[in-house]
N, C-alpha and C positions, 0 to 999 in steps of 0.2 A: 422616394425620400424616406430614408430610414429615421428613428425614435429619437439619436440625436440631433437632425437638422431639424426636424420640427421643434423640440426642444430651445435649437440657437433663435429658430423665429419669433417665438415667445419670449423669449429673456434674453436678449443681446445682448443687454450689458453682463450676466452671469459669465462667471470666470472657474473652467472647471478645476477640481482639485484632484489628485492622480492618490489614491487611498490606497494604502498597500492593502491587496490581498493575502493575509496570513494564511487562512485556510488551505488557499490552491499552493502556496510555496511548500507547506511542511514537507511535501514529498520529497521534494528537491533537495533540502536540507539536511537529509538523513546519511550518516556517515555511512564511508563505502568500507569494506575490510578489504586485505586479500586475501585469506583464509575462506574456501569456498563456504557456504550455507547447507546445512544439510536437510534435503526433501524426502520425507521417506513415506511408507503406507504401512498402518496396521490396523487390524479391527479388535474391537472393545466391545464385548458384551455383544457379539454379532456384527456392527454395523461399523462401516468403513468409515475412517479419519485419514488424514494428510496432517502430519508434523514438521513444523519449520525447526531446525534450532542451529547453531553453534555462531550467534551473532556474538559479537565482542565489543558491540560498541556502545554506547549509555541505554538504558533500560526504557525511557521516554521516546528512545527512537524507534525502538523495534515495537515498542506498544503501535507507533504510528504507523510503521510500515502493516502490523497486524490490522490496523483497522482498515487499513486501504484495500488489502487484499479481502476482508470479508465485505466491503460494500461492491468492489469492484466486481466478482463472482457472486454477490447479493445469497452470501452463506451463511451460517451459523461459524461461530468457532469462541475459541477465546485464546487469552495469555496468560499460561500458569507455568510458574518453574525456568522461565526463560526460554520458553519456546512457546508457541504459535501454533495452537490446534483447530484445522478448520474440520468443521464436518463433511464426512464425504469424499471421495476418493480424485481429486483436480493436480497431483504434481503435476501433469504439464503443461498445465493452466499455470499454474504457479510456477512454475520455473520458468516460461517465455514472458510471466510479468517482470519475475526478478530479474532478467540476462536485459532486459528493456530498461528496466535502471537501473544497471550497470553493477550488480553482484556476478559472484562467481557462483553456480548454484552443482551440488553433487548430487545426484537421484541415487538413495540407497533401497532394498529390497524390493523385489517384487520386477 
């Protein structure tokens, strides 16, 4: 008996209500382009980075898709300039996230 049938035996008359989850959809929500994304690698001051950039579509989206990619790979990075800096060298971590929701993604250098 899983937490909600115990639940219905306790409160039978309760009536549940269906709450949209905002958090889990934003992924969903984020526009697709068809101009590929471009994944590339350089190092700064010695140590390796991965840059996302050439997205085109509202600046709130790609913040999101930014923060997904760093909890998801649980990395450091940030968004500056319209691009997507994680720390650390993951494009292809990062590119079978993106081709998974359904971007075009380009590997430049290296």
């Amino acid at each position: 008996m899983d937490l909600q049938d115990q639940l219905k035996h306790l409160f039978p008359d309760h009536v549940s209500e269906n709450v949209p989850e905002e958090a889990s959809n934003n992924a969903s929500q984020i526009w697709m382009q068809d101009d590929p994304l471009i994944c590339k690698y350089e190092k700064r001051k010695g140590k390796p980075i991965t840059i996302i950039e050439g997205y085109t579509g509202a600046i709130e989206d790609f913040k999101i898709l930014a923060k997904d990619i760093k909890t998801t790979l649980s990395v450091g990075g940030s968004f500056k300039d319209d691009k997507i800096i994680i720390q650390g060298d993951y494009r292809d971590k990062i590119m079978a996230m993106l081709k998974e929701k359904g971007f075009n993604v380009k590997r430049v250098g290296g």
